[in-house]
DRENGUKE-502490 format. One record per residue (C-alpha): residue number from 1; residue in one letter; x, y, z. Coordinates in Angstrom, 3 decimals, always signed. Last residue first. Layout:
BEGIN
[NUM "A" [X Y Z]],
...
END
This chain:
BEGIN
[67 "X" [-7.326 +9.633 -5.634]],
[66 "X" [-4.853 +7.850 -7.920]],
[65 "X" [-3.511 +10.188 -10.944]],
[64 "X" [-0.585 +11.421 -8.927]],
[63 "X" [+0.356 +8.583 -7.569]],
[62 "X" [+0.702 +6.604 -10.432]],
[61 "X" [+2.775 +9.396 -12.253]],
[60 "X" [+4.963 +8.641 -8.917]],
[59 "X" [+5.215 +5.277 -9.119]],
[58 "X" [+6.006 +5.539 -12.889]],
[57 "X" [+8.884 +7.800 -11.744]],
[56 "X" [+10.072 +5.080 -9.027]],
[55 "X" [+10.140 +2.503 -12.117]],
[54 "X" [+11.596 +4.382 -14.132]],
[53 "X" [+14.867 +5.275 -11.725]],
[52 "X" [+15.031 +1.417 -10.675]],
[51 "X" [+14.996 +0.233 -14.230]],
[50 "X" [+17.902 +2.785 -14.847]],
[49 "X" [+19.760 +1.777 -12.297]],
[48 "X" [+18.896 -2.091 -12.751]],
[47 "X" [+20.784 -1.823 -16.515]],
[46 "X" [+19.465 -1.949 -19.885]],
[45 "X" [+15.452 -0.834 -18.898]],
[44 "X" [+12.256 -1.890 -18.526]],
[43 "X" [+9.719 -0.326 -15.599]],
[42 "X" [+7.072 -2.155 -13.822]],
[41 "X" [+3.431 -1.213 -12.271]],
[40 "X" [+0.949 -3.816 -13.153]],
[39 "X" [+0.195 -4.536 -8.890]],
[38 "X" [+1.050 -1.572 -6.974]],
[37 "X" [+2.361 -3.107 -3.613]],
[36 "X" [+5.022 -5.505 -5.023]],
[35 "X" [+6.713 -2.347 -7.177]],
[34 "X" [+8.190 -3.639 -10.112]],
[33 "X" [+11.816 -3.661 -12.148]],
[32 "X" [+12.543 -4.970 -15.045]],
[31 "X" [+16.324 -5.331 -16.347]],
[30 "X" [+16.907 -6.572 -19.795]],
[29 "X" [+17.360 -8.683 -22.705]],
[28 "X" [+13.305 -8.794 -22.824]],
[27 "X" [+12.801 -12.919 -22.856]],
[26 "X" [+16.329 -13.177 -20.357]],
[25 "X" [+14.596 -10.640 -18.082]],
[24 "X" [+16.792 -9.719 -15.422]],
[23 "X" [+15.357 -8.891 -11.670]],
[22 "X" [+14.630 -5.506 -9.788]],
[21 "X" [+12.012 -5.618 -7.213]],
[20 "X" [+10.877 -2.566 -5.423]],
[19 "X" [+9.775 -1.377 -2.258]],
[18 "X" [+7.578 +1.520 -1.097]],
[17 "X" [+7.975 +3.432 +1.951]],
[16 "X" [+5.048 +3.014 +4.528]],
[15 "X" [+4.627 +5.834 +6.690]],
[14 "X" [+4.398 +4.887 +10.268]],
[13 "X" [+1.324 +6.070 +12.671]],
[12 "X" [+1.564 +9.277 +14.421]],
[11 "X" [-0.468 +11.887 +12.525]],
[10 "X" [-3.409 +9.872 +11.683]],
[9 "X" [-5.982 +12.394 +12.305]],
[8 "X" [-4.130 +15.093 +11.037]],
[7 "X" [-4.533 +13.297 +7.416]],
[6 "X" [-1.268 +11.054 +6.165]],
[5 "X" [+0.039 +12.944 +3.319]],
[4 "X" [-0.020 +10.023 +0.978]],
[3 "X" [+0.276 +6.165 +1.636]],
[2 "X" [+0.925 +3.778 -0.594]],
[1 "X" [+0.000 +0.000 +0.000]],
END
């Protein structure tokens, strides 16, 4: 789960950061990497860095859109 601004009535409780799997695709000839609490989210790239850095940004773009 993803938590945003937590609302005064939580203030308190522990934010939950967001982790992220990075493995190597032999079928894509590269790195994806996904987040285990937003199911469908991944991110492709040539090396984990890069993966990781896409993947965080989709996160975001996710977040942003989610009410």
């Amino acid at each position: 789960m993803i938590l945003k601004q937590k609302p005064e009535s939580q203030i308190g409780t522990t934010d939950i950061e967001p982790k992220f799997l990075i493995a190597w695709s032999e079928e894509d000839g590269g790195y994806v990497a996904t987040c285990p609490e937003v199911p469908g989210l991944s991110a492709f790239s040539e090396t984990k860095e890069d993966a990781l850095a896409e993947a965080q940004i989709a996160l975001e773009l996710f977040e942003e859109t989610c009410p």
